[in-house]
VMD Tcl script that draws the C-alpha trace (Angstrom):
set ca {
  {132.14 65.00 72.45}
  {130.24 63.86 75.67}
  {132.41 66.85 77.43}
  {131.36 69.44 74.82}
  {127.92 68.62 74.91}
  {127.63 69.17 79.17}
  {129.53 72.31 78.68}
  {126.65 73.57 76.27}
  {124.08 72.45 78.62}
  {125.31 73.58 81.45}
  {126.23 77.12 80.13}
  {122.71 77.57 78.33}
  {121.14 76.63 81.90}
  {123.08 79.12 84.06}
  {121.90 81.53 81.39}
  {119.04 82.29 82.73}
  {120.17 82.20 86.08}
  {120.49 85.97 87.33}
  {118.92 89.26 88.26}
  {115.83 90.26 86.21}
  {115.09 94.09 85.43}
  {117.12 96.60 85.95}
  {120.14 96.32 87.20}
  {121.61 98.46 90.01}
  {125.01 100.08 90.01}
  {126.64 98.74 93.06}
  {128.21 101.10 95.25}
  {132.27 101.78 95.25}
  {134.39 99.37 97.34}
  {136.72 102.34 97.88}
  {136.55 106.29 97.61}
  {133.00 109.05 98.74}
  {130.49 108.28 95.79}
  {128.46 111.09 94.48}
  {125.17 111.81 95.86}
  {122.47 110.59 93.75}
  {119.90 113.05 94.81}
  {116.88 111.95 96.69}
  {116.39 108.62 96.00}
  {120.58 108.20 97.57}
  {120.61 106.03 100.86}
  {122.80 108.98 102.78}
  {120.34 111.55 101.50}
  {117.41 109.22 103.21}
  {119.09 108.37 106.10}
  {119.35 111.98 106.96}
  {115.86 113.05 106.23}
  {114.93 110.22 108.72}
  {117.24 111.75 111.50}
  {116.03 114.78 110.76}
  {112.06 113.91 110.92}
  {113.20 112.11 114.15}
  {115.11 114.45 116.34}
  {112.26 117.28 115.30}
  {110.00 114.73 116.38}
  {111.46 114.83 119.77}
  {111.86 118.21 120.19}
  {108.10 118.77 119.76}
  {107.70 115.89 122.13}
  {110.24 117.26 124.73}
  {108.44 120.80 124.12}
  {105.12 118.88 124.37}
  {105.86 117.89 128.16}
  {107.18 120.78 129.11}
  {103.95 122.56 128.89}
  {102.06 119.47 129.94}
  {103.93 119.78 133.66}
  {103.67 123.87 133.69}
  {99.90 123.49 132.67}
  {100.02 121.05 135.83}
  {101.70 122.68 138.04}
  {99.22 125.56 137.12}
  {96.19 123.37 138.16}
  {97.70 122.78 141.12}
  {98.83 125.93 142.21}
  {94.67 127.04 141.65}
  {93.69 123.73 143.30}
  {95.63 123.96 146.67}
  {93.59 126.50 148.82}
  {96.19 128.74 150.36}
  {96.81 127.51 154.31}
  {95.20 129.71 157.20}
  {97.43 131.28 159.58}
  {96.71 129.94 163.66}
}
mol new
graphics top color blue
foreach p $ca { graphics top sphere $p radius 0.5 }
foreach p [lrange $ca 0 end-1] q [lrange $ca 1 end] { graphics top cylinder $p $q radius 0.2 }
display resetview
């Protein structure tokens, strides 16, 4: 009787023990899952390497003209040199 009655109390307090909400379907040990559409962790990842390797082509593009605009300046800065 004693046993029964710690089974019941045990299994009516792990219960409540657990995830609260929605759940979330895990994702397949085995096998290419489907894509889930934006909200799908490969679909975000790539976004993200996308926004990323644009970001450093501007940036690449970006100092590119930065050193021709310098090398402009200098080009008008340097007074050409005087024959002797």
């Amino acid at each position: 009787m004693r046993t029964v009655l710690v089974l019941l109390l045990s299994v009516s307090a792990l219960s409540a023990c657990g995830l609260r909400g929605d759940l979330v379907r895990p994702v397949p040990l085995w096998g290419d899952p489907p894509n889930e559409g934006p909200l799908d962790p490969r679909t975000i990842q790539a976004a993200k390497e996308a926004a990323e390797a644009e970001k450093a082509k501007q940036d690449a593009e970006r100092r590119a003209a930065d050193e021709a605009r310098r090398q402009q300046m200098e080009q008008q800065a340097t007074p050409p040199a005087t024959p002797q």
